[in-house]
Legacy VTK file of the C-alpha trace (Angstrom):
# vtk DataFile Version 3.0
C-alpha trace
ASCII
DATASET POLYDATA
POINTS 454 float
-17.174 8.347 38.273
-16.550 6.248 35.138
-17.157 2.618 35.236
-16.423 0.419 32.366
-17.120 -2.894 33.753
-20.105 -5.237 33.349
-21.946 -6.470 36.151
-22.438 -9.453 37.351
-25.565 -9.728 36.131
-24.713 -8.710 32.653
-21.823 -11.063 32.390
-24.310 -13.942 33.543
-26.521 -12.651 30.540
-23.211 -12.074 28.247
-22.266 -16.006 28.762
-25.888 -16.761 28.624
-26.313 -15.501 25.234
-22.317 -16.947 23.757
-23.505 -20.319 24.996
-26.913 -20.190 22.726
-24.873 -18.689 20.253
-22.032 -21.367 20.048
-24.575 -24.628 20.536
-27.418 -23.271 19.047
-26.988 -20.901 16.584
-23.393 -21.148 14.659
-24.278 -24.885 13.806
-27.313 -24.304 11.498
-25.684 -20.882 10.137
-24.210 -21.998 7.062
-27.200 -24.518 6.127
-30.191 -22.336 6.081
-27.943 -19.499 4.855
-27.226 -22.157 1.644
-31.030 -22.691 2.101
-31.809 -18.904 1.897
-34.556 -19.412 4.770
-35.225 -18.093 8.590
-34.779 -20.879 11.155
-37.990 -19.899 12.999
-37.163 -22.591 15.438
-34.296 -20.557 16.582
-36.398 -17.835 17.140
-38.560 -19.692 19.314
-35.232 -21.315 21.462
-33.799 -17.766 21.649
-37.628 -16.800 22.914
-37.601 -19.092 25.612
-34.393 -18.481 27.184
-35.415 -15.206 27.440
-33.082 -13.626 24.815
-35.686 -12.539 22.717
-37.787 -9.486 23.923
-35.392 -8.968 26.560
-36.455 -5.066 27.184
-39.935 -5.405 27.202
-40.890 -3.597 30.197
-41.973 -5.694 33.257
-44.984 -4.130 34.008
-46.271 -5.583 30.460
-44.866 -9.171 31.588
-41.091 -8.711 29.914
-37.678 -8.875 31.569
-37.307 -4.809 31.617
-33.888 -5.265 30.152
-32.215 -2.294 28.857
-30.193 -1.393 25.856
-26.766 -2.518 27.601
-27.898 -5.772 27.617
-29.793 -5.566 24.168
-26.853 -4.899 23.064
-24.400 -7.652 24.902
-27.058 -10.437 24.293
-26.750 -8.988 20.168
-23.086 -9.332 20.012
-23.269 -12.373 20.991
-25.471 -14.193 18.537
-24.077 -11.926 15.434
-20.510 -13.526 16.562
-22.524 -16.577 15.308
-24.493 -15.350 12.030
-25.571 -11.865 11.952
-28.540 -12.925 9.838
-30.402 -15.140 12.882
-29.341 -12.265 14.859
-31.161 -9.722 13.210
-34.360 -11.426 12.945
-34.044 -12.431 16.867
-33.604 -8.529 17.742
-36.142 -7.392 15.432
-39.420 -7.978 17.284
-37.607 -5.549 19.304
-37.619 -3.135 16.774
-41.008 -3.906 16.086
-42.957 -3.295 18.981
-40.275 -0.029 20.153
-42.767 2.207 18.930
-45.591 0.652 21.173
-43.869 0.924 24.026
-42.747 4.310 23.248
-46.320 5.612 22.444
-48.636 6.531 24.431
-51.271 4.477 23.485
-51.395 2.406 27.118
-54.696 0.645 25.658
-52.424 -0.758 22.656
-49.511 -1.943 24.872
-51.758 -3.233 27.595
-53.071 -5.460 24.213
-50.057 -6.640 22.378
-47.109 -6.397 24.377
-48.410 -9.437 26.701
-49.020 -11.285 23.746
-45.841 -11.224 22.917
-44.058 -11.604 25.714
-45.884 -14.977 26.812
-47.097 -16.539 22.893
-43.879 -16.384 20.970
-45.982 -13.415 18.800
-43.915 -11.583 15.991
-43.737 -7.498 15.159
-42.183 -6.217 12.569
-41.376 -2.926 11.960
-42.423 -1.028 8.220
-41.259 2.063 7.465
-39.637 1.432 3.896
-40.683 1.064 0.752
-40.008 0.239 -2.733
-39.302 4.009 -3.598
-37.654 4.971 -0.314
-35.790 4.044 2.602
-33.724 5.764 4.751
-36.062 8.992 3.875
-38.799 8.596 6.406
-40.223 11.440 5.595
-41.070 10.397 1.775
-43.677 8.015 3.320
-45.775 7.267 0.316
-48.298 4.522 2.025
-51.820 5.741 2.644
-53.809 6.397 5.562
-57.036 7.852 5.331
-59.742 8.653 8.464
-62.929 6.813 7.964
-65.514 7.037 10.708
-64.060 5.487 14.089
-60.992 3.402 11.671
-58.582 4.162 9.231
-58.111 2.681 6.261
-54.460 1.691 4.791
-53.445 1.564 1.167
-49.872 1.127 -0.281
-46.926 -1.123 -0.229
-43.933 -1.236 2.420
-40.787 -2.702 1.532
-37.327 -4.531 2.807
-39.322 -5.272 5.896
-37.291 -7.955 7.531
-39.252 -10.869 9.821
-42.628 -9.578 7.131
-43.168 -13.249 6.096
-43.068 -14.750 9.628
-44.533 -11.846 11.948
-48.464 -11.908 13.445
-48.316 -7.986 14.301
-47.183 -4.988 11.978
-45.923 -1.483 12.967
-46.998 0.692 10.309
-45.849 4.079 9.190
-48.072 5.954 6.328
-48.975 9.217 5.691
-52.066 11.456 5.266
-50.811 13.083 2.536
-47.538 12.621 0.722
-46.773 16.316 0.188
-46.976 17.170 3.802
-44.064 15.041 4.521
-42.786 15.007 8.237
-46.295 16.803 9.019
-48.673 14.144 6.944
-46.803 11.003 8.484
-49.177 8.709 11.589
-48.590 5.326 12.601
-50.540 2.003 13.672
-50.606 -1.387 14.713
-51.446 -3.783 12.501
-52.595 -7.368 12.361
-51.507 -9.791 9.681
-54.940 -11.673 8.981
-56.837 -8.831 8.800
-58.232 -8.376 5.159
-56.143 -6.570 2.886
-52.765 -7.602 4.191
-50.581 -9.885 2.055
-47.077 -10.796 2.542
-44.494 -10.935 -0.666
-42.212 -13.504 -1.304
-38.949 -13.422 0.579
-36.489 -11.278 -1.155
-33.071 -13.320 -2.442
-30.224 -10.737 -1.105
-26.296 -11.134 -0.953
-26.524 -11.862 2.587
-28.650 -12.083 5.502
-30.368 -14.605 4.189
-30.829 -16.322 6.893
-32.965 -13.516 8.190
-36.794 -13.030 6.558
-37.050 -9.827 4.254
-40.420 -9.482 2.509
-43.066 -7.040 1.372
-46.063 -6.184 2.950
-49.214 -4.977 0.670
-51.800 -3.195 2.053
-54.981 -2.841 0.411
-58.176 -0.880 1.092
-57.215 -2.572 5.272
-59.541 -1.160 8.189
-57.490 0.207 11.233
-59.550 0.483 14.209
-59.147 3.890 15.713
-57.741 2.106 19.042
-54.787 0.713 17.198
-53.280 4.255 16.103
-50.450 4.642 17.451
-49.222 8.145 16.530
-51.764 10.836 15.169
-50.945 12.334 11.980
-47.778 14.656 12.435
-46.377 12.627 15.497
-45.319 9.506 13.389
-41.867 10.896 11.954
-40.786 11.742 15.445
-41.893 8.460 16.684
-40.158 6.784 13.449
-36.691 8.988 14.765
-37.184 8.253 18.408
-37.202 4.810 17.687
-33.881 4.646 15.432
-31.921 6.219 18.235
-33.133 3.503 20.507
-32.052 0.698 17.943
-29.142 2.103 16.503
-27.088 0.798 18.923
-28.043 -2.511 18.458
-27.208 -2.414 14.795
-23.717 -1.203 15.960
-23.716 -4.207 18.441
-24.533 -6.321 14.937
-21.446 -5.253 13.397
-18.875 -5.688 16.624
-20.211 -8.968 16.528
-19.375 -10.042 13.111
-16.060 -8.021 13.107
-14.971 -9.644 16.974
-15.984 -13.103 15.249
-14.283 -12.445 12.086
-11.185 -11.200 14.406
-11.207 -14.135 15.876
-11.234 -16.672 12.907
-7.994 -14.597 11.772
-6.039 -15.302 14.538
-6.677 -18.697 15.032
-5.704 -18.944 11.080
-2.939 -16.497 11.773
-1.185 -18.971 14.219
-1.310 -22.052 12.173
-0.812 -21.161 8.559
2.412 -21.283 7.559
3.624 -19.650 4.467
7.631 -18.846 3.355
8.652 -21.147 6.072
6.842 -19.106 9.186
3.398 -18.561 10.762
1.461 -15.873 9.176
1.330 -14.469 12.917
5.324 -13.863 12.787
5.210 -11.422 9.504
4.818 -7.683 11.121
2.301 -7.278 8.306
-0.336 -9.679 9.486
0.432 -8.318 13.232
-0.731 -5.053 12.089
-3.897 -5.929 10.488
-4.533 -8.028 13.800
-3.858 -5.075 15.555
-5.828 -2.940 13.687
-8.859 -5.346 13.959
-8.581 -5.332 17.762
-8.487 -1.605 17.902
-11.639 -1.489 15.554
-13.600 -3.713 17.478
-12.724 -2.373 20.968
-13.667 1.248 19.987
-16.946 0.342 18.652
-18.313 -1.583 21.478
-17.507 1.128 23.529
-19.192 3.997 21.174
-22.073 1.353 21.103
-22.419 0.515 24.683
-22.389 4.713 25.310
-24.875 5.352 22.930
-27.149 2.225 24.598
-26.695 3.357 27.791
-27.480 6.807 27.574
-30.733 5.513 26.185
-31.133 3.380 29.369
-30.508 6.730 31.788
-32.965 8.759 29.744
-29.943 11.004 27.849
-30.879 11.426 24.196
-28.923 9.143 22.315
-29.585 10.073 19.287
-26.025 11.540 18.482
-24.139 8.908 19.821
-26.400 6.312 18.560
-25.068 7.566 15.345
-21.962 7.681 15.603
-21.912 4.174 17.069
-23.750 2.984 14.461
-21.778 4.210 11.048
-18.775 3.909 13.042
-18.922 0.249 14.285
-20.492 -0.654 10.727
-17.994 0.660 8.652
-15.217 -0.483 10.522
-16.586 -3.699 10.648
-16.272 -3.899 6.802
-12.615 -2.921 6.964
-12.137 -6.157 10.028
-13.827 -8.192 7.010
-11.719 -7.136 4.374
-8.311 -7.331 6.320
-9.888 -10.785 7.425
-9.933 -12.165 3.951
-7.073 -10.810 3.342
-5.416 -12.778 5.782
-7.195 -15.860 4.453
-6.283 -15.315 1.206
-8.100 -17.942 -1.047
-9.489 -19.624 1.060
-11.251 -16.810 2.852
-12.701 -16.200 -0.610
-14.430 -19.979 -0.616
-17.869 -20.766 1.052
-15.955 -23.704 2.946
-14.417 -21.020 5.164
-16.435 -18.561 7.670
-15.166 -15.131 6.279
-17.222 -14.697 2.878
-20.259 -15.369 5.114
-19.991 -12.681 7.423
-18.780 -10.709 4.809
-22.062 -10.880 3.286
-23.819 -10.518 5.944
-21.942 -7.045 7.697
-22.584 -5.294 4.303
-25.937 -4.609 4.834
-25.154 -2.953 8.067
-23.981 0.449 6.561
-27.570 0.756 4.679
-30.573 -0.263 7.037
-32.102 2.105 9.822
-30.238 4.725 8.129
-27.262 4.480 5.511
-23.656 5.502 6.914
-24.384 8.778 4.399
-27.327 10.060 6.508
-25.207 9.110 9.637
-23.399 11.858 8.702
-25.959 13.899 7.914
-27.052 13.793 11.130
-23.726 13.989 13.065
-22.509 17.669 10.411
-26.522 19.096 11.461
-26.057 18.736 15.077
-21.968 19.978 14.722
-23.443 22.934 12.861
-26.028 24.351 14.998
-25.997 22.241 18.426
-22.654 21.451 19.519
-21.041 23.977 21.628
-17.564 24.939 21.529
-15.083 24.585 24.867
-12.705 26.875 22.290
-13.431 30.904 21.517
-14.447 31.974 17.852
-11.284 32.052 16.066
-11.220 35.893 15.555
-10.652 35.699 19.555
-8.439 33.050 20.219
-5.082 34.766 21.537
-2.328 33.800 18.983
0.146 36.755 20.849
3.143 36.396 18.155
5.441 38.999 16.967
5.906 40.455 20.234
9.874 40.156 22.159
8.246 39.451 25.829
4.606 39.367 26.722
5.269 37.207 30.433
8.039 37.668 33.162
9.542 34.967 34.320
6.482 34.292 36.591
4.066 34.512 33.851
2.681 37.774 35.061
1.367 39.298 32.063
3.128 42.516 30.680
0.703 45.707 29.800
0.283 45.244 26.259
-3.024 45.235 23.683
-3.131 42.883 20.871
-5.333 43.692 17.998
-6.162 40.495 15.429
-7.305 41.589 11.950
-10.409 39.580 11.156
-9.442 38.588 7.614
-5.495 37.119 7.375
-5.021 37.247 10.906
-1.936 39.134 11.546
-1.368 40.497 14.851
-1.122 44.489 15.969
0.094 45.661 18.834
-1.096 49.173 20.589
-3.525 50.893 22.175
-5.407 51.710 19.025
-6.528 49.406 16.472
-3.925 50.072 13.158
-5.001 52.500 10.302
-5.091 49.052 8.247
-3.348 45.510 7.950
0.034 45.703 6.297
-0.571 42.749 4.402
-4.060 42.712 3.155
-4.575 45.685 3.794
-8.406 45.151 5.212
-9.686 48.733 7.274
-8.358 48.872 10.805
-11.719 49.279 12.119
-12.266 45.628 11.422
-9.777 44.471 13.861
-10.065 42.626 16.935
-8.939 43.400 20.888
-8.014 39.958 21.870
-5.479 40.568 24.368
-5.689 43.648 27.040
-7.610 44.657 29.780
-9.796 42.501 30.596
-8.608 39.328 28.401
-4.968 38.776 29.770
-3.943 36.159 32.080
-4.540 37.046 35.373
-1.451 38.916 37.016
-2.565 37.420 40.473
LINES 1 455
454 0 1 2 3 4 5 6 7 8 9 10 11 12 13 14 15 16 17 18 19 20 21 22 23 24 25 26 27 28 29 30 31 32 33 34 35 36 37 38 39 40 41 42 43 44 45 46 47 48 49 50 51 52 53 54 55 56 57 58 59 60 61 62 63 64 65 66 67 68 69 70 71 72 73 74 75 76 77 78 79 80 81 82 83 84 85 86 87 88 89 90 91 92 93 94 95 96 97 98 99 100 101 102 103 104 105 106 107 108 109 110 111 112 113 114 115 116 117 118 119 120 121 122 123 124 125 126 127 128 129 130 131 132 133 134 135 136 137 138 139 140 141 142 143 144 145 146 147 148 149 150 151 152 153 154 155 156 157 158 159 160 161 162 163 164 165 166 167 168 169 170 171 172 173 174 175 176 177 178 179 180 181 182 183 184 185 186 187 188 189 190 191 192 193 194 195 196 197 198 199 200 201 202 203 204 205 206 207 208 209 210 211 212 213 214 215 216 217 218 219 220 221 222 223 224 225 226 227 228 229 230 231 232 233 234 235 236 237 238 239 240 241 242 243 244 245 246 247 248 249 250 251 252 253 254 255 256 257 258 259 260 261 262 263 264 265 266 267 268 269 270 271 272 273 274 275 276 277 278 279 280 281 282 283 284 285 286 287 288 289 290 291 292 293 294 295 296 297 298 299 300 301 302 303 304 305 306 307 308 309 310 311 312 313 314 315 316 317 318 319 320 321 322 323 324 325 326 327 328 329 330 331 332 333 334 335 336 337 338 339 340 341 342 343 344 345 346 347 348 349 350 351 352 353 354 355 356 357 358 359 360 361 362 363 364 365 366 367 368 369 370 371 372 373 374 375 376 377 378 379 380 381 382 383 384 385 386 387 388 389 390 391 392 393 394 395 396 397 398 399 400 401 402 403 404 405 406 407 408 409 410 411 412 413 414 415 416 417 418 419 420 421 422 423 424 425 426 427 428 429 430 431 432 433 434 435 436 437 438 439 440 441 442 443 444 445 446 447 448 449 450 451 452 453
């Protein structure tokens, strides 16, 4: 049975997370975005209320939260700034692949650690030459004795200039692709690690993006975390895990940005009236709502199917493109709505603006969404409906049913080309329009395929 309400629990943890977002987070939003610069100290609040690491597991010390509520406590703070939010949800990106590994030595190691000392993952796939395309994995890893060692650069790798721990993705050898790719955890002291300079973007910059250079570094063999040929699947497994959450990003800014416009709608007056009087401005509202309703729900599917051990990995997708680009459109109407002054920094709507755009590019651009979504539609997804050269489209015939819908005694033969319909106990000689060989036509209504007279 369907259930589409929130527990009690979860709507504790849902007012939980608006009241840090509200008193905590939207007042600094606007400064250290002018500031270009990570509030760390947020980070740390959001830590210890417990909104932070939320589904670490509890037998590693965490909460054991799961996606549902990852995603409720995200929507929440991105209502706020998207940028804090991103950098608060990305330890849990991070350390996904620990606790998704098998490695029990490795999450026995960190995973405390970062539950109970405020310790930072990031996660570092990307790199200069690549991003959404895993499986072009350039950095190096090479066996040496009882360690690895690293070589390379990794890229767009947000929290990078604030995080103590590094998930690493590299390869044994580039031309092996999916097959050559291994991943470890990483320490950021350890020699040969340096951190770039934080990278000036459009938006989010209120969240840490840097590069991470790695150079000659020396892996202990008890930190890898996925053997060579194990690390792209680990890589994918992980983005249908967090997917959701980047979905929950974007209901977040689109809800807030929702918001804003109707609370403008209602007071600005313009040709005499309220905005919220023109039909016009109604319909953009209304559009908004509808936008933002339908992507929660594709996001909370795709979270909880992750939380009842269903592969989300479809779902997560469509969730994720979904929710993002429809959270550009709530934007755009929004300014729209503003007019100038939704254009001006003095207003909210340029902000998150900024800040939603990224959404349609990281853990996998709305283009490879789709990728994704035609491969499984293609060769997965099974069809409720017959092939069409069976699918019973009975015209050209005076009565087929009595009144009682028993079925008449009567063959129909479909030619497999333009379709046209023959009726007989023989297949025709040919079609009388395209004149294909009767041979090629179909039985799709007779014995054995009619309604049943009983």
């Amino acid at each position: 049975m369907l259930n589409f309400s929130l527990s009690p629990e979860q709507l504790e943890l849902q007012q939980k997370a608006r009241k840090f977002a509200i008193e905590v987070v939207l007042p600094v939003a606007w400064h250290y975005d002018e500031k270009d610069e990570l509030p760390l100290w947020v980070l740390k609040k959001a830590y210890d209320e417990g909104l932070m690491n939320s589904d670490i597991p509890e037998a590693y010390g965490g909460a054991g939260y799961g996606l549902v509520e990852g995603a409720i406590i995200t929507e929440e703070i991105a209502a706020a700034c998207p940028g804090i939010a991103t950098s608060i949800f990305d330890n849990s990106l991070g350390f996904e692949p620990l606790v998704l590994s098998g490695n029990e030595q490795l999450k026995k190691k960190y995973l405390p650690e970062i539950v109970n000392n405020f310790k930072r993952i990031c996660f570092a796939t990307s790199e200069p030459t690549m991003g959404s395309d895993v499986a072009g994995i350039q950095c190096r890893a090479k066996k040496d004795g009882d360690s690895w060692i690293l070589n390379g650069t990794k890229y767009w790798i947000t929290n990078a200039g604030v995080a103590d721990y590094m998930t690493i993705f590299a390869t044994v050898d580039p031309e092996e692709k999916h097959n050559g790719i291994c991943a470890f955890i990483v320490e950021k002291d350890w020699e040969g690690v340096r951190v770039g300079k934080h990278i000036p973007k459009l938006g989010q910059r209120t969240s840490n993006t840097a590069g991470i250079s790695l150079k000659n570094v020396r892996v202990p063999a008890e930190n890898l975390l996925s053997p060579p040929g194990e690390g792209f699947v680990l890589a994918m497994k992980t983005f249908s895990r967090t997917r959701p959450i980047i979905g929950a990003f974007a209901v977040g800014a689109a809800r807030s940005a929702m918001e804003y416009s109707i609370n403008y709608a209602k007071k600005r007056r313009a040709f005499g009236s309220r905005l919220s009087t023109y039909q016009a401005i109604q319909f953009k509202l209304a559009e908004m709502y509808q936008k933002v309703e339908t992507s929660r729900l594709l996001v909370l599917k795709g979270a909880w199917e992750a939380d009842n051990g269903i592969d989300p990995t479809i779902t997560a997708s469509i969730g994720k493109f979904y929710a993002t680009e429809s959270a550009m459109q709530v934007l755009s109407d929004a300014l729209q709505i503003f007019g100038g002054y939704g254009y001006t920094k003095m207003f909210p709507i340029e902000k998150l603006l900024r800040d939603t755009r990224l959404f349609t590019i990281y853990e996998g651009t709305s283009e490879v969404q789709r990728i994704i979504i035609s491969g499984y539609l293609l060769s997965m997804y099974q069809s409720a409906m017959p092939p069409m050269e069976e699918v019973p489209i009975l015209t050209g015939h005076d009565q087929l049913f009595d009144v009682d819908g028993t079925s008449i005694d009567a063959t129909a033969w479909r030619c497999p080309l333009c379709g046209y319909i023959h009726y007989g106990e023989e297949h025709p000689e040919e079609c009388p329009y395209c004149f294909v060989k009767g041979e090629g036509f179909r039985e799709i209504w007779g014995k054995g395929r009619r309604a049943s007279d009983e």
